[in-house]
C-alpha positions in Angstrom: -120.8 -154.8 -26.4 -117.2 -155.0 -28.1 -116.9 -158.5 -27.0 -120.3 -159.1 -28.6 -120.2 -157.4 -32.0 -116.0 -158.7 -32.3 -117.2 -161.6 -32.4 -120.7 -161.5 -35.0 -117.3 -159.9 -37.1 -114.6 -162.5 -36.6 -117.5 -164.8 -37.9 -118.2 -163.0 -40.6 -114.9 -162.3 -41.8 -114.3 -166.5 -42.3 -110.8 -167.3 -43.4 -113.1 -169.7 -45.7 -113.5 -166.9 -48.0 -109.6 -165.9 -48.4 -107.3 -167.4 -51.3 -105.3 -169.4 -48.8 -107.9 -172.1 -47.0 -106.9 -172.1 -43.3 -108.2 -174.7 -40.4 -106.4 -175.5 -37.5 -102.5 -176.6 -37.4 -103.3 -177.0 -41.4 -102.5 -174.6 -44.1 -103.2 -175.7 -47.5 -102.4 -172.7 -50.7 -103.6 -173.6 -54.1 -101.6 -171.4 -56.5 -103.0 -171.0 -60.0 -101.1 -169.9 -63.1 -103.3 -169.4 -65.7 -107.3 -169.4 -66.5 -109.4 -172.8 -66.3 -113.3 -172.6 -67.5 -115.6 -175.3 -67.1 -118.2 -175.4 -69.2 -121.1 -178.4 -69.0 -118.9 -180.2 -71.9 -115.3 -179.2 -71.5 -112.6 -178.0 -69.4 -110.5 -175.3 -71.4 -106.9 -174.5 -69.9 -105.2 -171.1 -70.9 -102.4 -168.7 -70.1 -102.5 -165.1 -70.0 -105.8 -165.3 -71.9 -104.7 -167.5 -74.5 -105.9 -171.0 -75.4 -103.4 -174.0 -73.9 -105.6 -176.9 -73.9 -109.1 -178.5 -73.2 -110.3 -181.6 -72.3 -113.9 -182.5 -73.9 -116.3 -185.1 -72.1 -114.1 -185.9 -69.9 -112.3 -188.2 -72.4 -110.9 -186.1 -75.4 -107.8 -183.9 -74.6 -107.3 -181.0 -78.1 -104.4 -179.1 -78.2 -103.8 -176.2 -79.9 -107.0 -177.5 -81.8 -105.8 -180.8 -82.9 -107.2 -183.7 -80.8 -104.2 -186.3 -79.2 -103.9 -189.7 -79.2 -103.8 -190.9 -75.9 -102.6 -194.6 -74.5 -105.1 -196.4 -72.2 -102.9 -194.9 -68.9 -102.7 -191.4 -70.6 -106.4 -191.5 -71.1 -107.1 -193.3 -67.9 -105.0 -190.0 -66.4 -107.2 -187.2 -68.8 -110.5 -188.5 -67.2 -109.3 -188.9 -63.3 -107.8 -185.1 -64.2 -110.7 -183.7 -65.6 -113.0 -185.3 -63.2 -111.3 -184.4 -60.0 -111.7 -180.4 -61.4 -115.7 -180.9 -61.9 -116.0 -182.8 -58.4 -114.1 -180.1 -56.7 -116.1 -177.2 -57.5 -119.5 -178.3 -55.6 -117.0 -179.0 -52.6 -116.0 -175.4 -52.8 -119.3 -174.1 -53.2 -121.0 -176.3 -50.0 -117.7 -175.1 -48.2 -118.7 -171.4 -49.4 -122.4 -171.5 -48.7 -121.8 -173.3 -44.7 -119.2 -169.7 -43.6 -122.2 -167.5 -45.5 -124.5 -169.2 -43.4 -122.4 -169.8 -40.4 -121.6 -165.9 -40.9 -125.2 -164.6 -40.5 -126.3 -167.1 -37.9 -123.7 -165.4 -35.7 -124.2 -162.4 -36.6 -127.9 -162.3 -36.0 -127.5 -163.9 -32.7 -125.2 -161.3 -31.4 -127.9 -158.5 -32.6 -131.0 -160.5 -31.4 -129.1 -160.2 -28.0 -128.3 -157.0 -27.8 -131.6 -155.3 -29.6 -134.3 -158.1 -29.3 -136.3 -160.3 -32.1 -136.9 -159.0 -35.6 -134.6 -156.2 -35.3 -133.9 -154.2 -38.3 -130.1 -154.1 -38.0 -130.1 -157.9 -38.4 -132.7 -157.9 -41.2 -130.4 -155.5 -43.6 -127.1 -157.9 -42.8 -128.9 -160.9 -43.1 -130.7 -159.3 -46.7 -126.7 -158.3 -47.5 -125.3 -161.8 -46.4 -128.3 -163.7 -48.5 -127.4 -161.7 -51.7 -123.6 -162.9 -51.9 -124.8 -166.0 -50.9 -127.3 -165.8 -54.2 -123.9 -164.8 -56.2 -122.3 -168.1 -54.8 -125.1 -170.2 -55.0 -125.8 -169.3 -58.9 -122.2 -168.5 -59.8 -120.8 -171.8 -58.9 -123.6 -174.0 -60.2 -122.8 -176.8 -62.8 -124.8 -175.9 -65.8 -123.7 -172.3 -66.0 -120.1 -171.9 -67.7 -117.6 -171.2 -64.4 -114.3 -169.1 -65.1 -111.6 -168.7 -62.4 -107.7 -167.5 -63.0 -105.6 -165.7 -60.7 -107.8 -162.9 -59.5 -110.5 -165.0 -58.8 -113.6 -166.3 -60.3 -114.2 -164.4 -63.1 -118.0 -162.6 -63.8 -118.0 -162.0 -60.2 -116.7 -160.2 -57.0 -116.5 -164.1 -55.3 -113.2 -165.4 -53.9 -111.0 -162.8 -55.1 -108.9 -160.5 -52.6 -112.2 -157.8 -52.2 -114.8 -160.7 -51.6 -114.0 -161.0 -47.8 -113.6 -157.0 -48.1 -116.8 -156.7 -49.7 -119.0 -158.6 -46.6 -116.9 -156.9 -43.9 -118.0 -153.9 -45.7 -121.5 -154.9 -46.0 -121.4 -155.5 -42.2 -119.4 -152.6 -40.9 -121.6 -150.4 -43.0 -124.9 -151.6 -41.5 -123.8 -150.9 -38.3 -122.6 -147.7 -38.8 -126.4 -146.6 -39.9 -127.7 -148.1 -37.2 -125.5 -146.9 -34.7 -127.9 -144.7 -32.8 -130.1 -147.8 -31.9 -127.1 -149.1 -30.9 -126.3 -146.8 -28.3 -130.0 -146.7 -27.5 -129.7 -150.6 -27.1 -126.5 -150.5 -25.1 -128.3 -148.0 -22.7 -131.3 -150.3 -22.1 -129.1 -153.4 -21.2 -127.3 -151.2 -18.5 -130.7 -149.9 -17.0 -131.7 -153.8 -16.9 -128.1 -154.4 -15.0 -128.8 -151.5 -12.6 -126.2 -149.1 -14.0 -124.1 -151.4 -13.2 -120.9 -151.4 -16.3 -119.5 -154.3 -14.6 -122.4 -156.4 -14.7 -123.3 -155.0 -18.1 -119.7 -156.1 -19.5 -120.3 -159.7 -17.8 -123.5 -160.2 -18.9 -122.2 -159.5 -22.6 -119.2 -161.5 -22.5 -120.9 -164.5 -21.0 -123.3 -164.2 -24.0 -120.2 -163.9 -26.7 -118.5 -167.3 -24.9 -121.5 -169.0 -25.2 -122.2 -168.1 -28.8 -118.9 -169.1 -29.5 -119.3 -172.7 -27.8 -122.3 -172.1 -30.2 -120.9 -171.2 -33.9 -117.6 -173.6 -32.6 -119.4 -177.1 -33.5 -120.8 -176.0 -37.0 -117.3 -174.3 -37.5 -115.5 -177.4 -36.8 -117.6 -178.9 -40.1 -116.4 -176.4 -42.2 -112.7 -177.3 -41.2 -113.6 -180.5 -42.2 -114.8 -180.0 -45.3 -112.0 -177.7 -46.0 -109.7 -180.6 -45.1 -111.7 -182.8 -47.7 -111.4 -179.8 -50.1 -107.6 -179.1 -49.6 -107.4 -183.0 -50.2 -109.3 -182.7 -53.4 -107.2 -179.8 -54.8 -103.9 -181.9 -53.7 -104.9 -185.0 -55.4 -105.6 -183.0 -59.1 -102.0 -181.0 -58.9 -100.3 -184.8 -58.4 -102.7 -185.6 -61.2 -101.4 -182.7 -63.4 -97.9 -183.5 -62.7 -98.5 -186.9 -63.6 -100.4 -185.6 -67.0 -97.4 -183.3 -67.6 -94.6 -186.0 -67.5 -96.8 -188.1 -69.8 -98.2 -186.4 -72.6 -95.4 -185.1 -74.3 -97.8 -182.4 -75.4 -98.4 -181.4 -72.1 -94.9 -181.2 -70.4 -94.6 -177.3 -70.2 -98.0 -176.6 -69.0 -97.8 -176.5 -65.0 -101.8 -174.4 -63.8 -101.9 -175.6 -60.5 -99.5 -175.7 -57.1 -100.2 -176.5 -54.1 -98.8 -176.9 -50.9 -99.5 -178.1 -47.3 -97.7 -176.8 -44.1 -99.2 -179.1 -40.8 -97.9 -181.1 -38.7 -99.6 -184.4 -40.7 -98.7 -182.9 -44.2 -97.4 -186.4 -45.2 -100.9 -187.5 -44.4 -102.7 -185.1 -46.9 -100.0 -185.5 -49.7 
């Protein structure tokens, strides 16, 4: 049973979710230094809650109010800039959305295992599960205005520090209510083995290896798309620095740092 329910967790609790996006041998941190919202016209850049810059339809870059007058390569930069940051944020969503999903596929498997079709224990997580992925699903959709700074995404409890906290929880919490079925479960399978605790532990932790062969094919998809989304958020801080040195303007304003640890880093830079 600890092999089996360790590892519904250790799904649920997907490094997707956390600040730092993790796959294997790769580590790629996006650092952010100040507030971007995208709106479904403009891209507005601030700093401690104060106004820096916005670009408008993709084109137009205003600062401090007062629209600039760009060269063909400096506006030919604004748009690549601008659209790179709208093109990343379905990428994080779909990458968001597979770990929910990915999440409460393992989970219910485990639970269907152990206490049988239909069970309420994996009703209430899935119910938990679907309502963050409701949050997601609306809160990073391209016709609603999207806020994020350092703490997160702002309007809601989503990739900030509490949001892997807050389905662990959700989890963890679940379980703990049901944990007289549970037991009552757990008894069941060891009449089916005989009374047998060895063959009840084998019989469990063959079922955990196989889920994991299971949940380890769709999991590799995610590390791919991560890949393609650490790419993503490379390519728009080179695209920054390149705005930066440019536009006069522009040349103190540094939002976004990122870097790479693997052992093909040279190949994602």
């Amino acid at each position: 049973m600890k092999t089996l329910i360790a590892t519904a967790l250790i799904l649920a609790s997907s490094s997707t979710f956390a600040s730092t996006a993790s796959f294997t041998n790769d580590s790629c941190n996006a650092t952010i230094s100040g507030g971007i919202k995208i709106t479904p016209t403009a891209i507005e850049f601030s700093k401690s809650k104060l106004p820096l810059y916005k670009i408008v339809d993709n084109e137009r870059l205003y600062v401090n109010g007062v629209q600039v007058d760009l060269t063909d390569n400096q506006q030919s930069l604004v748009h690549d800039y601008s659209s790179g940051i709208r093109a990343a944020v379905p990428q994080v969503k779909s990458v968001a959305l597979d770990a929910i999903d990915l999440a409460n596929d393992g989970i219910n498997l485990a639970f269907n295992e152990l206490l049988g079709q239909d069970n309420t224990l994996s009703a209430e997580i899935t119910s938990q599960l679907s309502e963050i992925r409701k949050e997601v699903d609306l809160g990073l959709t391209s016709d609603n205005d999207i806020y994020f700074d350092e703490d997160g995404f702002s309007g809601e409890n989503f990739f900030n520090e509490d949001f892997e906290q807050r389905i662990e929880s959700a989890i963890e919490k679940t379980v703990q209510n049901s944990i007289g079925s549970l037991m009552i479960a757990v008894g069941q399978q060891m009449l089916f083995s005989g009374g047998d605790m060895n063959a009840f532990e084998s019989r469990m932790e063959d079922f955990g290896e196989k889920m994991e062969n299971e949940m380890e094919s769709r999991g590799e998809q995610i590390k791919k798309s991560s890949e393609v989304l650490c790419q993503s958020v490379v390519d728009i801080d080179a695209l920054e620095d390149r705005l930066t040195n440019e536009i006069i303007v522009l040349k103190d304003f540094n939002l976004l740092t990122t870097t790479v640890s693997s052992k093909n880093a040279k190949e994602l830079m």
